[in-house]
N, C-alpha and C positions, 0 to 999 in steps of 0.2 A: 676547711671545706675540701673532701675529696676531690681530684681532679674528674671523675665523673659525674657529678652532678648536677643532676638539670634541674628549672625550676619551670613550671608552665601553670600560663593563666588560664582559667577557664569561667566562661560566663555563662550561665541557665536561665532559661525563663521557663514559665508555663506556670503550675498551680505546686509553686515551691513554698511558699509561706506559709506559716501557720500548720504544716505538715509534718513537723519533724525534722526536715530536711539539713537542717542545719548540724544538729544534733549526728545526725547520720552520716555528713562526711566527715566529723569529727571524729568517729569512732573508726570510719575504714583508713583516714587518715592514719590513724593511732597502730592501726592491724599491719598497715604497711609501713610502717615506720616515716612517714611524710613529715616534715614541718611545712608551714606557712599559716595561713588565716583563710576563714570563709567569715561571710558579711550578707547582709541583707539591703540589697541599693531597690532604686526603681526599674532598675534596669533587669530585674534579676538577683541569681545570689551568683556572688561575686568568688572565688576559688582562685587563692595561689599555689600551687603543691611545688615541693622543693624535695628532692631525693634520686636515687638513683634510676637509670631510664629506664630500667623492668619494674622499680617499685614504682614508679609515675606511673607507668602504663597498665600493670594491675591498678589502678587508682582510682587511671579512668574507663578502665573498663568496669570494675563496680560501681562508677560514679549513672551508671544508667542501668546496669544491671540487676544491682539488689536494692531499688528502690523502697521507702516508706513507702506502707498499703495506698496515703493517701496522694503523694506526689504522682507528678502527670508532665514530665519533660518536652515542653513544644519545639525549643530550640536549643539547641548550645553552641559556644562556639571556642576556641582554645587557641592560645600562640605560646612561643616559647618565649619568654623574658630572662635578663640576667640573674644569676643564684645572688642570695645575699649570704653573707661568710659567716654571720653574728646572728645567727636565727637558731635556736637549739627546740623549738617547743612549735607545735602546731595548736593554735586559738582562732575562737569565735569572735570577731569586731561587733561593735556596737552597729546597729542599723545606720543608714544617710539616708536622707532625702533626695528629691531633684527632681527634676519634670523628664518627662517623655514616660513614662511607663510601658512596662512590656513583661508586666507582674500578671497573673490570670489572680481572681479574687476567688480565696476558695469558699465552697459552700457551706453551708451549716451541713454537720455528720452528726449519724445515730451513738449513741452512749457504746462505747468497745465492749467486750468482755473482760477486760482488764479492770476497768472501771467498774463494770459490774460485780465481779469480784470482789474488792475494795468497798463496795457497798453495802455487800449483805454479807462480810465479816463482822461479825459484833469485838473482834477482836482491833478492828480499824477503828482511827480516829477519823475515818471517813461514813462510818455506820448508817445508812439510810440518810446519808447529805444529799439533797437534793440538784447539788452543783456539782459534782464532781465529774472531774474530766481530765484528760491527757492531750498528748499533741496528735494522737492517733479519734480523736471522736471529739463531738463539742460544739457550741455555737461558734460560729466565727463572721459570715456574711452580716447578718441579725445584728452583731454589737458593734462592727466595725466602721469609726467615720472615717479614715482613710486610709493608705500604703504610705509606708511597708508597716506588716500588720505586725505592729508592739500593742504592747498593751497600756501603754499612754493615750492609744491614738483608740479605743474600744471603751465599750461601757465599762468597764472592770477598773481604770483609770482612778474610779472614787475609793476603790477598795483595797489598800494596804498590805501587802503580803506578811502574812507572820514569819516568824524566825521560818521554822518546818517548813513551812509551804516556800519559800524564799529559797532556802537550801536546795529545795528540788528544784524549782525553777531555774538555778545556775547552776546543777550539776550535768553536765556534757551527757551524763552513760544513767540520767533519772529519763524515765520517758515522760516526766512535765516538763523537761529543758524546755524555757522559750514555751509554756502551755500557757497563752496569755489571759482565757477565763482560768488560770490555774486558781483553787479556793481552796477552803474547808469551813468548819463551822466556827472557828475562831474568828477567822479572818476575812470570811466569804460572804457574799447574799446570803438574806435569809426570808422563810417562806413563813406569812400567817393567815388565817383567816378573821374575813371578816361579812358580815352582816348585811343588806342592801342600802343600808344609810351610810355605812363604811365605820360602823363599830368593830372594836377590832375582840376578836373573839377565843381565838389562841394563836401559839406561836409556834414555831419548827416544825418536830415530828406529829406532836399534838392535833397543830391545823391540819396536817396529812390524814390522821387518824380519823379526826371530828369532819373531813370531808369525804373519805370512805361512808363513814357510819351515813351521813344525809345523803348521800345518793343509794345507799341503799335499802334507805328507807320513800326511795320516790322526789329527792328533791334535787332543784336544777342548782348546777354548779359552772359557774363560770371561772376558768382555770386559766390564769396565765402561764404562758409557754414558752419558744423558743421566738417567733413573727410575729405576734399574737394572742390573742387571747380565744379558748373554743369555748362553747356554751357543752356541759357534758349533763347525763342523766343516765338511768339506768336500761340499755336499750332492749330489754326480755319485759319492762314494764310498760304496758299498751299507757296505763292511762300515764305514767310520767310525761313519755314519746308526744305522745297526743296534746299536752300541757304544753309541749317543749315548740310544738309547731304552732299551736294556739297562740302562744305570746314572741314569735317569734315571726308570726305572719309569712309563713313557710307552710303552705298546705299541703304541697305533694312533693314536692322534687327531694328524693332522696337524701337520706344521711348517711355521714360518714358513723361507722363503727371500730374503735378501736378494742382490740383483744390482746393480754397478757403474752401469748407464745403460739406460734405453729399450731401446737395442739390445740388450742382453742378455734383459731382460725380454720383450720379439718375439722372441729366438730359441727361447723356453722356453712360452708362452704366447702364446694370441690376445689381443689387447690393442685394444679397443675405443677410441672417442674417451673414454667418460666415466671406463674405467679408467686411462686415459694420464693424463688430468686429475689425478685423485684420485693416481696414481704420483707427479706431479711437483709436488702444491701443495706450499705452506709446509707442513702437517701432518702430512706421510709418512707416511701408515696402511699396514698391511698392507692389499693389495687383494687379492680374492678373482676370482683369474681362471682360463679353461680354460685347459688345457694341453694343448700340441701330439701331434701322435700322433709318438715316436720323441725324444721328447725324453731328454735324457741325464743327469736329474734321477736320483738314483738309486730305484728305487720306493718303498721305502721312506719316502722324506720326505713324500709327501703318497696313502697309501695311503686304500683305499674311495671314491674322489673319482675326476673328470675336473677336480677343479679347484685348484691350489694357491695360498698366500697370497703373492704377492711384494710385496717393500718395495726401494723406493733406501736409499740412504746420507743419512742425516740430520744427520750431526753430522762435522765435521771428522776424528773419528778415522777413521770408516769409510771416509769419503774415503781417509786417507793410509792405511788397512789395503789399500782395493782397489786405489789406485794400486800399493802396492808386491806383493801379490797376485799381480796381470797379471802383473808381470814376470819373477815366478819360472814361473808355467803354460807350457807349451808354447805354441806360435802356435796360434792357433784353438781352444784349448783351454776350456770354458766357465767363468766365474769366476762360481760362484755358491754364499755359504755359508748353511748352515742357522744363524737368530741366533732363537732360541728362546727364553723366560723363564729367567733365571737361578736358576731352586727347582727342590724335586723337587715330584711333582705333588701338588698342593691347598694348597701352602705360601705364602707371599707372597713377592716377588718381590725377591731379595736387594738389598741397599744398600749399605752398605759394607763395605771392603775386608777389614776383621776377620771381617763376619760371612760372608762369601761365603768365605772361606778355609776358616772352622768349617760351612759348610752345602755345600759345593760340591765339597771336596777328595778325594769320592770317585768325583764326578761327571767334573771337568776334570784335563787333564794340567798344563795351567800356566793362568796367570793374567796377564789384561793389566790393571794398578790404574793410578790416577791418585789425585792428591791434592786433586783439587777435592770438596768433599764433595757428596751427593745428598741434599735434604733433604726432598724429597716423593716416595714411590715411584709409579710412573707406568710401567704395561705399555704396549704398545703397540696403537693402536686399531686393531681389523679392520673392512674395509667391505666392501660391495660395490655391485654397481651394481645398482638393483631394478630387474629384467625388465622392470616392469607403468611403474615412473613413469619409468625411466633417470635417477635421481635416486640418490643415494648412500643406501646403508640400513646403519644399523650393525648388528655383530653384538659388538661389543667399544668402548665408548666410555673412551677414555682418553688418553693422550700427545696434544699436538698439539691437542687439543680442550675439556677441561677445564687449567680452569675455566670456561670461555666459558658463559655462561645462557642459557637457554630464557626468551625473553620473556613474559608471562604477561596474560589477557586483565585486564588495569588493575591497580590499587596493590591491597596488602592487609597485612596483619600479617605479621610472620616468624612463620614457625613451624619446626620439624626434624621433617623424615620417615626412619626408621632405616631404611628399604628394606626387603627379603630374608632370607631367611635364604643362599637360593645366590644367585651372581652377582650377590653383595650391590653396591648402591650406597646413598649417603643423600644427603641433601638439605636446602638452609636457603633458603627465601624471602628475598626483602629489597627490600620495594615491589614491582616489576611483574617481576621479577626471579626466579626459581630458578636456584638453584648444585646443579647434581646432580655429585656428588662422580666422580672416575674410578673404575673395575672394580677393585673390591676383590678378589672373586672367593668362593669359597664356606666359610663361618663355622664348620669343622668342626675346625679347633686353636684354641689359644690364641694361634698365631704371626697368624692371618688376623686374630683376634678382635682383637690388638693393634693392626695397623697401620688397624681399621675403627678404632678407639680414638683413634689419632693423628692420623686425618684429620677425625676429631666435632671434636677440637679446633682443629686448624689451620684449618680451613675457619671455623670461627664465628672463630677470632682475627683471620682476615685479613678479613672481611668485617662484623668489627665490630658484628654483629648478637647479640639478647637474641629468644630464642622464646619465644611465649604459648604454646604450646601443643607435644606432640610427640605426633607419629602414629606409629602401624607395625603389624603386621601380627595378623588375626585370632587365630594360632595360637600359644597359650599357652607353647609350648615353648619357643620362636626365641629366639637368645641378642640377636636387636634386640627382641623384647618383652622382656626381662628387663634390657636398655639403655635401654629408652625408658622403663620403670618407675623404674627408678633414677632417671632424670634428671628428670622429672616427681615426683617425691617429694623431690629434693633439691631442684629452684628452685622447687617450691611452684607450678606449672601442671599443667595437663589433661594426662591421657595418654587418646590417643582411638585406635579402632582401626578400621581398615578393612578388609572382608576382600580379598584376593590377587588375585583377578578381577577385580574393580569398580575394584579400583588399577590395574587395567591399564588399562582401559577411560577414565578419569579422567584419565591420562595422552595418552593418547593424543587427547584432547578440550584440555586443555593446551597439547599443541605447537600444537595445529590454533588456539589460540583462539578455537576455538568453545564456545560457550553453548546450552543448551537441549537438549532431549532426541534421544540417538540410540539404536540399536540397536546392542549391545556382542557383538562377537564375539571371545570369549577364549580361545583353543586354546594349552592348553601342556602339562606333563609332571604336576604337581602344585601342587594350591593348598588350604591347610586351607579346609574349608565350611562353611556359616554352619549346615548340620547336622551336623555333627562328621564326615561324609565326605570324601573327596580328591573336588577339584574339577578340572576340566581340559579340559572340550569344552564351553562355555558361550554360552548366549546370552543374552542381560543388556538389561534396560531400563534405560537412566541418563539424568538428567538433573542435569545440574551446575549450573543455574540454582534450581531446586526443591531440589535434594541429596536426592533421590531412587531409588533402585534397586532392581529386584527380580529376581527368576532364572526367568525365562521360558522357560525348556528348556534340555536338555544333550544329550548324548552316554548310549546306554544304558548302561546301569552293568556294569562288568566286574571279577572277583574278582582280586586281587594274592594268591594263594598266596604264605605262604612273605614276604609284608610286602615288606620292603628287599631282598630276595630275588630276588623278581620283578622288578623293575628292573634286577638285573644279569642278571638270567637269563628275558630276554621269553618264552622257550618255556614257562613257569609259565600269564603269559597267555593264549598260547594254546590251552592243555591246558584253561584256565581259560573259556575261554569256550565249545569247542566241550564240557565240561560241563554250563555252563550252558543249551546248544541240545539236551542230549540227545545227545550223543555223548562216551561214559564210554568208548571203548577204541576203539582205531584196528580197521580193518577188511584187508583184501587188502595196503593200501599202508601199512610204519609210517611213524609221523612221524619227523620230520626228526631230531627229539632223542631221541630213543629208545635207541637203543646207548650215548651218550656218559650218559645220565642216565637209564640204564633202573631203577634204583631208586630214584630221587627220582620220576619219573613214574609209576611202578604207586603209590606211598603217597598221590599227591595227592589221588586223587576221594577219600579217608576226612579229610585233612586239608582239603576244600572240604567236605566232608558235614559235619562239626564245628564249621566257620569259624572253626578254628586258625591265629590268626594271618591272616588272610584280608580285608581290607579292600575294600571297593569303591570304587571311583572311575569317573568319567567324563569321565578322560584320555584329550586325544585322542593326546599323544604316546605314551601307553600302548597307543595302537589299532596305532599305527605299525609297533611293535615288536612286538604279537600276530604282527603281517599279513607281516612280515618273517622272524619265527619258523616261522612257519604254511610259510614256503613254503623252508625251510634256508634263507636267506640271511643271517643271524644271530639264531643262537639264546641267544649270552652277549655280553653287551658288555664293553667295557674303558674307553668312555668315555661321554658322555652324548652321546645324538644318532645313535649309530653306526648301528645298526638300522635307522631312518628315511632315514640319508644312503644308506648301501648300498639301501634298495628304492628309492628316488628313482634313483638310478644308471641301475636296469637296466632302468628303462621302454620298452616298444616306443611309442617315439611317433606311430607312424601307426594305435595303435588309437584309436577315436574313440566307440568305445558304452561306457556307465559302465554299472556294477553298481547294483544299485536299494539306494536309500536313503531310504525314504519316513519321512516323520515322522508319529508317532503321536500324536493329536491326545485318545485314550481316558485320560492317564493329564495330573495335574499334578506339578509343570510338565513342558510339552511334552517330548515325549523322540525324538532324530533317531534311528532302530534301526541303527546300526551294527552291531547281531547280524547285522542282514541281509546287510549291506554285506560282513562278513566272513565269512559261511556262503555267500554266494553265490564269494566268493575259493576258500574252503574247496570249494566244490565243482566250481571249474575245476581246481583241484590235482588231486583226484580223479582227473580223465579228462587230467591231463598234459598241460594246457595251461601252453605257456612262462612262464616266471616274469613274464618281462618284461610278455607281456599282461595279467596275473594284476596286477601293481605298478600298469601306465598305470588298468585298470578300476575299481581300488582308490581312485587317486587324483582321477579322474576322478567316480567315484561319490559320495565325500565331499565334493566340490567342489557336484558337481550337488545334493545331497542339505541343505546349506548354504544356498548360493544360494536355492532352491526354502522352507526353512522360512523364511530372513529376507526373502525377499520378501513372504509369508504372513501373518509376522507382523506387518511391517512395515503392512502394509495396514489391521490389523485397530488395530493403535496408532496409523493416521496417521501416520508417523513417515515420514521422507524420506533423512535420513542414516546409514549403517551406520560404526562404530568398529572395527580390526582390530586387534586388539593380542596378545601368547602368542609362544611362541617356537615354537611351530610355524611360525608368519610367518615364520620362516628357511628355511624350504622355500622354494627357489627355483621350483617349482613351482605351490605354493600362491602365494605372494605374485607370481606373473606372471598365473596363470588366473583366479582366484578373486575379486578385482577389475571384472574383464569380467564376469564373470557375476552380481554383485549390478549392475551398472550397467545390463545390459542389462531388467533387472528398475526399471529408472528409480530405482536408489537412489543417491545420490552416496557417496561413500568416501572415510573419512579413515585414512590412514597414517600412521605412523612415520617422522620424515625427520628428528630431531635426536639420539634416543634409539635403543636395539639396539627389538623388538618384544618381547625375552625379556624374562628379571627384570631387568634393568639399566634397565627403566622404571617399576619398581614405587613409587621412593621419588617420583618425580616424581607419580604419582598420588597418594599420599596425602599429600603437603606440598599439590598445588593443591585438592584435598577438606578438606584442614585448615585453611587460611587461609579459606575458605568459610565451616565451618562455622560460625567465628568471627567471620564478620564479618556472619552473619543473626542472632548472638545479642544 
């Protein structure tokens, strides 16, 4: 051993598994002439280099420089240790176990170009394999039941590596080194179809072929994936579409459509630079983009909207489904199918092949199964591009993105936050770290309640974390308060409660990493209140350095006739509020609900006189759907949001005078009158001004009417930064305008850019409110 030679350890965490990573120092090892070993611990991967101190130090300066595309270095840390004299060779060690992890769990990735490649060679013995992959693309989250991710510890476990596939797999300088779905059609899954009774009907490329050919002859295909299973059909065919929602008891709310390439996706949609991006990363979300006028989409797939969700092909099969697809459509013919969640609606989103048979077989005509198992379910994540930041805004966080964490401002205690009770998500700290779990969705069976069940556990098992504490939500009811009970009574910790608003608010101070107090603006549908009201159009003091908050005004309060009722049927609302202004019966002009609900509307002024069943809140998504009702543009919904998305639609945008929305400064806490805001709507109707003008003035008013109170307040708190969090922030409207106008009032603005703005960030706020409050005690 030279007298100058050093040897230095070095340890990484972050999302090094499963990336190549291994492979990669082995080779710049090899470039610099280094001995020693790297290894795969819980801790990290583990790096001794031994050589001279400029070959060390180019070492480790490539050791974060020329990263794999997929690697994501959160920490590293290095010392010098003794040289060993008898070391001639630098090698890969077997993985260790151990507890404490400080491993990031990587996500499932879109198929590379490599692989694609390898695919559509007829000269490969990978030729239209449906599994094929590298350490650069590929399920990985989906198959994995623990760390450090081998391929013992993943569904692949049952499947044997052949001599070939084996050789790659242990060659340093193959890029399957360590690819632990590594397969082929020898050795690998394999794909058949079959039938609604689960006849099996062909096998491999065949099944691929024979499921092309029925859907484009109009029939439903339920297709095992990557998280799950999607319900697919041909989406240019009205009446498939139409079939597809009929048995699927999905009347209106949108489908996802997925398209072959780019090009198809421009011929159906405007496709901006940031949605091209977000189309073609590693993550494949659905993107949320306009659509063309004359497009040949059938209407049906993406009705009440100018905008629909397209998604690429993310996994090998859909590759080989659209390759063979094309070929059957006519020339120029569009190849684009609708790939939808594999349940009926409110259900979780089927997994395997049994139980999509028993859940699904009334749904699909046949079935495309494979024998790789799925062992985390995982929908897929919708985005879009936010107007105001041109920055990616969720509206659905899942596939492709969890488990990834939300960095947190410094270390603190684990704790579990149960999220929601809708559009459940939950969440485990761990150091500077939060894991907010993917889109569960809403906790209204036993089927959603199970799989929120399997993920409380999987997630603590892979992440190897013990919580002090568990948080979740004010409202006594929530099948996550009666989880988070349980579990704080069984491990003997705090169960602490946050109410719905403030956890929004909390969150969204979270991502931002900011500290200290802002002005919380909470707009959503419903949130229990800290006086036994529904809560929903809020403006909030918080401070997350203090842990401090109070409810500094809302939205006026408006009667829900009729409870759960009202929510499906907004025309309650608004029958409800022009009562409360003193208008008990329509005049010259009836309203809009009238004829379809003429005896539900004559009984309501005696059922608001009695406050049967009649709840107040001061939802603003509640206003949405008044003001929607108010004017016929929907007066019953069939999904949540519908109301508010259709009066957004039909705005005339060249009006520019908003309706007055002044806040009433007479009563605590402050109250913005939205009476106003919608009697003044109410009395453009009157005199049969266009809806559209009637929608823009509406939205334009509560904008101004906002702006104008948090600037107000702001002033009178000293406060400088404004928080926007509530699913109304899925208004593409609001979250483009609404922004400029607190700024132009000199307030800075913090958004959502890791988490949806709806409830899918609820658990994130009270996990980073929990670890707080535990760490001032």
């Amino acid at each position: 051993m030279a007298a100058a030679t050093i040897r230095r350890k070095y340890v990484i965490s972050g999302q090094v598994q499963g990336v190549g990573f291994r492979p990669f120092v082995f080779r710049i090892a090899r470039e610099h002439g280094i001995t020693g070993t790297v290894s795969n611990t819980s801790q990290g991967v583990f790096i001794e280099a031994q050589g001279t101190p400029q070959a060390v130090a180019a070492f480790g300066t490539d050791l974060t420089d020329k990263l794999p595309p997929l690697a994501r270095v959160v920490s590293r840390t290095e010392e010098d240790i003794p040289p060993r004299e008898d070391e001639q060779l630098f090698t890969i060690v077997a993985s260790e176990g151990g507890s404490g992890q400080n491993v990031l769990i990587s996500a499932d990735v879109a198929t590379c170009q490599d692989c694609l490649r390898d695919m559509f060679d007829p000269s490969d013995r990978r030729y239209l394999y449906p599994f094929t992959n590298c350490t650069n693309c590929g399920p990985r989250y989906t198959i994995t039941r623990a760390i450090p991710y081998d391929r013992d510890k993943t569904s692949m476990a049952c499947f044997p590596l052949c001599p070939q596939c084996r050789e790659e797999y242990e060659n340093p300088m193959d890029r399957r080194f360590h690819a632990q779905p590594n397969a082929c059609p020898k050795c690998g899954p394999h794909v058949w179809l079959a039938s609604a009774d689960g006849t099996q009907l062909a096998r491999d490329t065949e099944a691929v072929v024979q499921t092309a050919k029925a859907l484009a002859k109009g029939h439903i295909a339920a297709i095992k994936g990557l998280g799950g299973f999607h319900l697919a059909c041909d989406a240019t065919a009205t009446a498939a579409v139409d079939r597809l929602r009929a048995r699927k008891k999905r009347p209106g709310k949108p489908l996802a459509v997925m398209v072959p390439d780019m090009a198809a996706a421009q011929a159906l949609a405007h496709i901006g630079s940031g949605e091209a991006a977000l189309l073609q990363s590693v993550e494949r979300p659905i993107v949320l983009c306009r659509l063309k006028q004359g497009t040949p989409l059938a209407p049906q797939a993406s009705p009440h909207t100018d905008h629909v969700g397209l998604m690429l092909p993310y996994t090998p099969l859909h590759h080989v489904l659209f390759h063979l697809y094309r070929e059957i459509l006519p020339h120029e013919a569009c190849a684009a199918l609708v790939m939808t969640s594999g349940n009926m609606s409110s259900e979780p989103i089927s997994l395997g092949n049994r139980e999509a048979l028993l859940r699904l077989h009334d749904i699909a005509d046949i079935f495309l199964l494979h024998n790789r198992d799925i062992l985390i379910r995982t929908d897929d994540s919708v985005v879009r591009v936010n107007p105001d930041t041109h920055e990616p805004q969720f509206l659905r966080r899942a596939r492709g993105y969890t488990p990834r964490p939300v960095f947190l401002d410094g270390e603190g205690p684990c704790v579990m936050a149960t999220g929601p009770e809708l559009k459940s998500t939950l969440c485990y700290t761990r150091g500077d770290q939060a894991f907010v779990s993917q889109h569960i969705g809403d906790l209204q069976n036993l089927e959603s309640f199970g799989f929120y069940r399997e993920i409380a556990r999987h997630l603590q098992s892979v992440l190897e974390v013990t919580p002090q504490a568990v948080v979740h939500d004010l409202h006594p009811d929530y099948l996550t308060t009666s989880y988070a009970e349980g579990r704080a009574q069984r491990d003997g910790i705090p169960a602490l409660s946050l109410q719905h608003h403030y956890a929004h608010i909390y969150s969204v101070l979270a991502e931002n990493r900011f500290s200290g107090p802002v002005l919380g603006i909470a707009l959503d549908g419903t949130g229990y209140g800290e006086d036994g009201t529904i809560w929903g159009g809020e403006l909030l003091y918080v401070d997350n350095s203090r842990l401090d908050h109070e409810r500094l005004g809302h939205l006026a309060p408006m009667l829900l006739p009729g409870g759960e009722a009202a929510i499906r049927e907004p025309w309650r609302i608004a029958q409800g509020i022009l009562w409360q202004n003193g208008t008990t019966c329509p005049g010259d002009i009836p309203w809009p609900w009238q004829e379809q609900f003429r005896d539900a509307a004559r009984v309501l002024p005696q059922v608001m006189e009695r406050r049967l069943n009649t709840p107040l809140t001061s939802s603003c998504g509640r206003l949405f759907d008044a003001v929607s009702a108010m004017l016929g543009i929907c007066i019953s919904v069939t999904y949540e949001g519908q109301a508010a998305i259709m009066l957004e639609r039909i705005q005339d945008m060249g009006v520019t005078a908003p309706y007055p929305c002044p806040m009433r400064t007479d009563v605590q806490p402050l109250m913005l009158d939205t009476h106003a805001l919608f009697m003044a709507a109410y009395a453009d109707w009157l005199q049969n001004v266009p809806a559209g003008v009637i929608s823009r003035r509406f939205h334009l008013g509560l904008m101004h009417g906002l702006a104008e109170a948090a600037g107000s307040l702001a002033e009178v708190m000293d406060i400088a930064t404004v928080g926007l969090s509530g699913g109304v922030m899925q208004n593409r409207t609001i979250s483009a305008e609404l922004p400029p106008l607190l700024r132009r009032r000199g307030l800075s603005v913090l958004v959502h850019r890791e988490l949806p703005p709806g409830d899918g960030c609820i658990s994130l706020g009270q996990a980073d409110w929990g670890r707080r409050m535990l760490m001032q005690q």
